[in-house]
N, C-alpha and C positions, 0 to 999 in steps of 0.2 A: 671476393678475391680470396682464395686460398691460402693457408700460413706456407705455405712451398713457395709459391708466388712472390708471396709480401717478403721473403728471407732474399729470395736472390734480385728483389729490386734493392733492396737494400744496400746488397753488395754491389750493386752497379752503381748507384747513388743517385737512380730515377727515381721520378714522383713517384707515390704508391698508391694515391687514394685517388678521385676524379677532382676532390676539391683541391690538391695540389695542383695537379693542371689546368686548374680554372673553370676544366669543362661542368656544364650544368648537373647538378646532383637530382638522379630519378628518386621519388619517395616509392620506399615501396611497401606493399600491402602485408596484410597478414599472409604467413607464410607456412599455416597450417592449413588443411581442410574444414579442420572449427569454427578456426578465426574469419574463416570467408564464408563459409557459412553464416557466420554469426553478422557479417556485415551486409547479406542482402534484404533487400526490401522489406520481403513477409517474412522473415523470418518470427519475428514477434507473435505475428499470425498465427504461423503453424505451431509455436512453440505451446500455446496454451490453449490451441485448440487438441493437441496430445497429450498434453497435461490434465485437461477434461475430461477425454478418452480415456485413459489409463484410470485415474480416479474413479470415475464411473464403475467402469467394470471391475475393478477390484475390492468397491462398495456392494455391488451387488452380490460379488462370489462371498465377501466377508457376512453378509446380514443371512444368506444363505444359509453357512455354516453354523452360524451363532444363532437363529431362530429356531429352527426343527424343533427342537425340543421345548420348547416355552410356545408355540404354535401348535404345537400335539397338544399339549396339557390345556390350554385355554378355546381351543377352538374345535379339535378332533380333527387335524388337517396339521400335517406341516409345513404347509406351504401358504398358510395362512398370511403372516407378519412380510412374507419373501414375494407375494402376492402384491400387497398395499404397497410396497416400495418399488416394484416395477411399474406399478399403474404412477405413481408422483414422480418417476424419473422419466418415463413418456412425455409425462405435462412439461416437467423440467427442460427440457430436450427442447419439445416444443416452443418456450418460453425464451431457450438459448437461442436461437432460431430467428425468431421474432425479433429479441434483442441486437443481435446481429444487421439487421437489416432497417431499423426503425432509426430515420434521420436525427441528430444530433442538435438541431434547434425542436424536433417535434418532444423528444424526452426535455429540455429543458422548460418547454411552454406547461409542460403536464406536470411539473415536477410540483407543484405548491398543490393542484388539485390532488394529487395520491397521495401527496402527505395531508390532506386535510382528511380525505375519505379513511384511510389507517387511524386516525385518531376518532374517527366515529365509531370505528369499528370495535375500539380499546373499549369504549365506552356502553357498546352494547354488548362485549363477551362477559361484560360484571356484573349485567342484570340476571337473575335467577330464571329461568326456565328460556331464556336464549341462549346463555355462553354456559357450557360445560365443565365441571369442576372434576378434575383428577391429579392424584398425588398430592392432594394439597392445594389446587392453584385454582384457580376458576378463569383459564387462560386459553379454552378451545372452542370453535362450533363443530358438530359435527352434522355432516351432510349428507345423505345414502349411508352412513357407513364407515364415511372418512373422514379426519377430525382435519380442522387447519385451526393454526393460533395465528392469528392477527397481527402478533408482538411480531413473526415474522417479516410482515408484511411494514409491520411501521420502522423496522431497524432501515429496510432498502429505501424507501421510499424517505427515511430522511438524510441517507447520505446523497441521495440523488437532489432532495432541495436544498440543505445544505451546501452542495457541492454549488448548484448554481448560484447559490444569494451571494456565496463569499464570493467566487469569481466575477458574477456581475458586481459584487459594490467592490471588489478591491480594482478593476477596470475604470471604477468613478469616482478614485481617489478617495474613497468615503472615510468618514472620520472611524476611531474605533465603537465609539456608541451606539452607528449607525449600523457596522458589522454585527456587534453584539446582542444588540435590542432584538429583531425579531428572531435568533437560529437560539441562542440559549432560553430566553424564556418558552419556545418551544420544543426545545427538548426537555425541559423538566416538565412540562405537560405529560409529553409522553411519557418518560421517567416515573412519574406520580401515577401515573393508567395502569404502568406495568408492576408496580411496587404495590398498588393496590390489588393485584389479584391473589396471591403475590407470587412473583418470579424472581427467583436469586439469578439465576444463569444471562437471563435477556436483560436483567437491569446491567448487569456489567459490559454485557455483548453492544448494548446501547451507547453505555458510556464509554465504549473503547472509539465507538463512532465518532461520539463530539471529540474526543480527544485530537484524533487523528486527524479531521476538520481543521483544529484549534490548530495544531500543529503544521500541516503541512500548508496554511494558507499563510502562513509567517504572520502570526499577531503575538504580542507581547509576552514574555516570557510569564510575567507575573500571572495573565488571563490563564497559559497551560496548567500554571501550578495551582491556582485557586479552583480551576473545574475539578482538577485531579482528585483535590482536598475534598472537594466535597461530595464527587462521585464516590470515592473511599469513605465517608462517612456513612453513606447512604449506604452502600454494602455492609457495612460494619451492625449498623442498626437492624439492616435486615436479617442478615444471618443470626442477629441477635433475640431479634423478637420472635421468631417461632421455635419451640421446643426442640422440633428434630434438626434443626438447622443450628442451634446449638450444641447438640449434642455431638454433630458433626464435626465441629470446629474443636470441641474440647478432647475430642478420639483423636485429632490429628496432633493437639499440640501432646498427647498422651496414649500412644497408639495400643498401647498395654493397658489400657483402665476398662475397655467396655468390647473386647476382642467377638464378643457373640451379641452384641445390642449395635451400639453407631457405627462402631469401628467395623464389622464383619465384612462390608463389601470391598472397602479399599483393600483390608488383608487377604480376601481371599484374589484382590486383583494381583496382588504382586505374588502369591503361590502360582498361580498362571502363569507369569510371563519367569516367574524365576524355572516353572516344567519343562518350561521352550526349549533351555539352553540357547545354544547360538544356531542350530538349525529345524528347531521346531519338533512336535510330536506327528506334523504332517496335516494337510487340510483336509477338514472335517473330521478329525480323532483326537480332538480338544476334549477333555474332561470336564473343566468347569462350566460349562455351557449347560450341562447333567444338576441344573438349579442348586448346582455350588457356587455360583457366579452371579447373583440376581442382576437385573437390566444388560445381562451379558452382550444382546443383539441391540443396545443402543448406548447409554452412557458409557458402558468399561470395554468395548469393542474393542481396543486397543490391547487390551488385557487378550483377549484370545487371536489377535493378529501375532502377538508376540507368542503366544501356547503352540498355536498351530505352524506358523511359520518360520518360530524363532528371532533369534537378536539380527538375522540377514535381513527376515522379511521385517520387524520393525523398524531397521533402517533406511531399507529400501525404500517404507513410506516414508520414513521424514525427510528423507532425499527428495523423493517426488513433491512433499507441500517446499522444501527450499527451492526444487525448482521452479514450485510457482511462484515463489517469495521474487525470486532474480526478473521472474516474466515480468510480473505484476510493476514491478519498481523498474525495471526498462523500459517498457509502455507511458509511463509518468514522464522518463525523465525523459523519451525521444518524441512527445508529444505536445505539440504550440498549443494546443487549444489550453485556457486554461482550467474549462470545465471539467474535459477529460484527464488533464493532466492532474485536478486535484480527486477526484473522484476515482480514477486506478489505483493512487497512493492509498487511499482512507480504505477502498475495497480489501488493499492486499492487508493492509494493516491490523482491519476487524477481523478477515477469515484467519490470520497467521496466528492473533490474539487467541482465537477459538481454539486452534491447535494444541497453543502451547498451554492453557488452561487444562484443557481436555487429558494430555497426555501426560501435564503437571501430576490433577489430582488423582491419574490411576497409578502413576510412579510412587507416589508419597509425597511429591514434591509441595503441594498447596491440598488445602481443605476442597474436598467435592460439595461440586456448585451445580452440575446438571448439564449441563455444556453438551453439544456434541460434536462429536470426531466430523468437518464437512465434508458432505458426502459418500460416509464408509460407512457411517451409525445408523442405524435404520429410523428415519422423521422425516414423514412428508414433505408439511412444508418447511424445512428448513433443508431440503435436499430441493426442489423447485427452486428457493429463491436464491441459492448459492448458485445453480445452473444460471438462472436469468443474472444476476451480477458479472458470472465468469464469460456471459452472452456480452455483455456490453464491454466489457475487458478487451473481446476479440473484436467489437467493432470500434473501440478505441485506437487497435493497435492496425487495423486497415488504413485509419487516417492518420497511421504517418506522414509526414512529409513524404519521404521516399516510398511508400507505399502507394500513398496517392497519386506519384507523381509516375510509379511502374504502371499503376493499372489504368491509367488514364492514355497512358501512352501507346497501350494494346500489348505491354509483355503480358503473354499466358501464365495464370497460376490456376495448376491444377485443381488444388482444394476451392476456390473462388468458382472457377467454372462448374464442380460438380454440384457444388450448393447454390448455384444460379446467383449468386449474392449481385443487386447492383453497384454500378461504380460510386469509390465516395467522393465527396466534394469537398475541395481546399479548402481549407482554413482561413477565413476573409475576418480581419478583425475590425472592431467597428467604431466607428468614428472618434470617437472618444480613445480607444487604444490606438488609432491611427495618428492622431493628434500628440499624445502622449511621447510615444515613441518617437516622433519626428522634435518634440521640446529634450528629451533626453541626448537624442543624437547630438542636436545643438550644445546642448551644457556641456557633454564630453565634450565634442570640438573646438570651445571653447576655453574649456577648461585644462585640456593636451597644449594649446595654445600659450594659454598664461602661462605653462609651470614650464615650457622650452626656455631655454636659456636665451638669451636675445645677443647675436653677432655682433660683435665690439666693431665700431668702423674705424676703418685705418686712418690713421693720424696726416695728414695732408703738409706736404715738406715747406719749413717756410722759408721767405725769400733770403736772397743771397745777403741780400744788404741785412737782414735782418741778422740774419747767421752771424756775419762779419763783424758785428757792434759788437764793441766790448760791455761787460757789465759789472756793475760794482761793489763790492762785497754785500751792501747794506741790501742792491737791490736783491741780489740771489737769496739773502737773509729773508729778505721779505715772499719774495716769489715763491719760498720754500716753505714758509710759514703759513702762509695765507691761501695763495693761491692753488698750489699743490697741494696743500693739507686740505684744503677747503674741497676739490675737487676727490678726494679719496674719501673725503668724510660723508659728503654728500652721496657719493656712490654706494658708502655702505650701509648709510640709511633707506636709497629706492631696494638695494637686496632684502633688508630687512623687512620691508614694509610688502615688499613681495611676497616675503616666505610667511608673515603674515595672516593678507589676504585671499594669495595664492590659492 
């Protein structure tokens, strides 16, 4: 209703509103094109399978620009390093693909076998003349040609069984011992595989995982802060024991002590992003990428998004990772399953941890750890297995409720039909959460029940004759004393004992 409207009812002195008149009040919807947007089915869907798209190809234009030159000098080819990252984002894709379409009880059956196979894998990349030793680490095999690190492969593959052990046991009421006993002694397994090669960046990328486990599966405060304590030990000691990883750490907290030894790379990232200005030198006429910039085309990537495209286009990407942050944590929180609803949160949790590491320690903000930008930095398998993670995200967000319940019903969604994807299947919970649920329903109803106030009954008239009888001081004395006192006192003890038990 109009303020023109609501003014001259006024002055008439008729209702104004519908609920004055009694008549039924309509709810009504969002009243933007966003907000209705925002409230159909796929939207979850489309939102981070665009969010993929975009990432993607603005990873590959980035590794592009930032390789040529580090790919001339190493191989006599600039298209060398821009080569290798097209052929892992193929696989990637493909893997997205897969993930997309591969049933939701068939990933949780497989999930304890891929975490066992990752942990063999740890354990043969540390043998000598199997697993590959570069920059320090002895953390890769390499195959034809192309290296893959295994630490990649054990980071997914334990938020995947973790995601199902906590779900199934917190389903079966399980005590906390019985949560804790097998996901944590198995994650310092891994933990210990990766510290022994050694990897600063995956041990934290690791322990951002169990964290984000620990956390979103609601277990005690004290278990978040005691893992925390001593994944941060564990880092601490790491960085500590090897020389250059020291050295690093002592440049950051004194960025003026060793400008052309530790300190060189993070200084020459911020001369980079300080070139940019706010709209860039322009793509591919970045300077530092000219081996002023070392690892330009994978760790400090960030550093020549901001050279080349400025403080716009740096934003622009951290806009784009917020807007996976909102995807990622919508999908969680409009999702029944509780598998998928813990495993979207830990997904978005680790990749957003990556970001803000990544883009920490090219700003100055935190000591460089090795981290890389998902999907903009140029690394095989850690651009595949970010694709297959952000694959199961999208088929997370299919089995919405309202997802499920459009595309079951035969609405068309265009992205669904060009990707042939099959239809998913409701969320059927199982006997034990069926049981559960139905004892909860009960204790509320029960429990609404006791704390209602209970209706006084009306006092019943006594007879005439009774009325009519006189009485005498002593008795009113006494009926006053005893009986009415005794009846108030009593009634304030069943309230008491109410609010109590209640």
């Amino acid at each position: 209703m109009s303020i023109l409207n609501r003014l001259r009812l006024r002055g008439t002195g008729a209702p104004q509103t519908a609920a004055d008149t009694g008549a039924p009040v309509l709810v009504v919807g969002p009243r933007t094109r966003i907000g209705a947007w925002l409230n159909r089915p796929m939207t979850s869907f489309h939102l981070i399978i665009a969010v993929v798209a975009l990432l993607t190809t603005l990873g590959l234009t980035m590794v592009l620009s930032a390789s040529g030159v580090y790919s001339y000098d190493q191989d006599g080819s600039p298209w060398a390093v821009f080569g290798k990252q097209v052929l892992w984002t193929v696989l990637g894709l493909i893997a997205f693909y897969l993930a997309m379409r591969i049933r939701v009880q068939t990933l949780r059956n497989l999930a304890f076998t891929g975490f066992a196979l990752t942990i063999v894998l740890l354990i043969l990349v540390l043998i000598p003349g199997i697993g590959n030793e570069a920059n320090g680490s002895r953390g890769w095999f390499v195959v034809a040609g192309l290296s893959m690190q295994p630490s990649e492969l054990a980071k997914i593959a334990f938020a995947i069984w973790g995601a199902h052990l906590l779900a199934a046991r917190r389903m079966e009421q399980a005590s906390l011992r019985e949560m804790l006993i097998p996901l944590v002694p198995a994650a310092f397994v891994a933990l210990a595989l990766i510290v022994a090669q050694p990897d600063l960046g995956q041990t934290v990328s690791l322990g951002i995982i169990l964290l984000g486990l620990l956390w979103y599966a609601g277990l005690p405060l004290r278990v978040f802060l005691s893992s925390l304590f001593m994944i941060f030990v564990s880092a601490v000691v790491l960085a500590m024991v090897e020389g250059y990883r020291s050295a690093r750490v002592q440049s950051w907290l004194n960025p003026g002590a060793d400008i052309q030894g530790a300190g060189y790379q993070a200084r020459q990232a911020r001369f980079a992003l300080a070139n940019g200005g706010v709209f860039g030198d322009g793509l591919g006429q970045g300077a530092a990428k000219w081996n002023y910039l070392p690892n330009a085309h994978n760790d400090f990537i960030f550093a020549i998004v901001g050279e080349e495209l400025g403080f716009i286009g740096a934003s622009g990407l951290l806009c784009l990772f917020g807007l996976f942050a909102y995807t990622g944590m919508r999908i969680a929180r409009r999702s029944v399953d509780p598998f998928l609803r813990l495993l979207c949160a830990t997904v978005t949790l680790w990749i957003m941890g990556q970001v803000f590491i990544n883009v920490g320690y090219v700003v100055g903000l935190l000591p460089v750890t090795g981290l890389q930008l998902p999907l903009i930095s140029a690394g095989g398998t850690s651009t595949a297995t970010t694709l297959f993670v952000m694959g199961l995200m999208a088929n997370a967000a299919r089995h919405e409720p309202e997802a499920v319940a459009a595309l079951r019903a035969g609405r068309d969604d265009r992205v669904n039909r060009i990707l042939r994807l099959p239809l998913p299947a409701p969320y059927v919970p199982s006997r034990t959460e069926a049981v559960r649920n139905r004892l909860r329903t009960r204790e509320r109803t029960s429990a609404k029940t006791a704390a209602a106030p209970k209706r006084a009954r009306p006092a019943r008239p006594k007879p005439a004759a009774e009325r009519r009888k006189p009485r005498s001081a002593d008795s009113r004395v006494r009926s006053a004393g005893h009986h009415g006192g005794g009846r108030a006192e009593k009634s304030r003890r069943r309230t008491l004992e109410g609010q109590r038990y209640g």
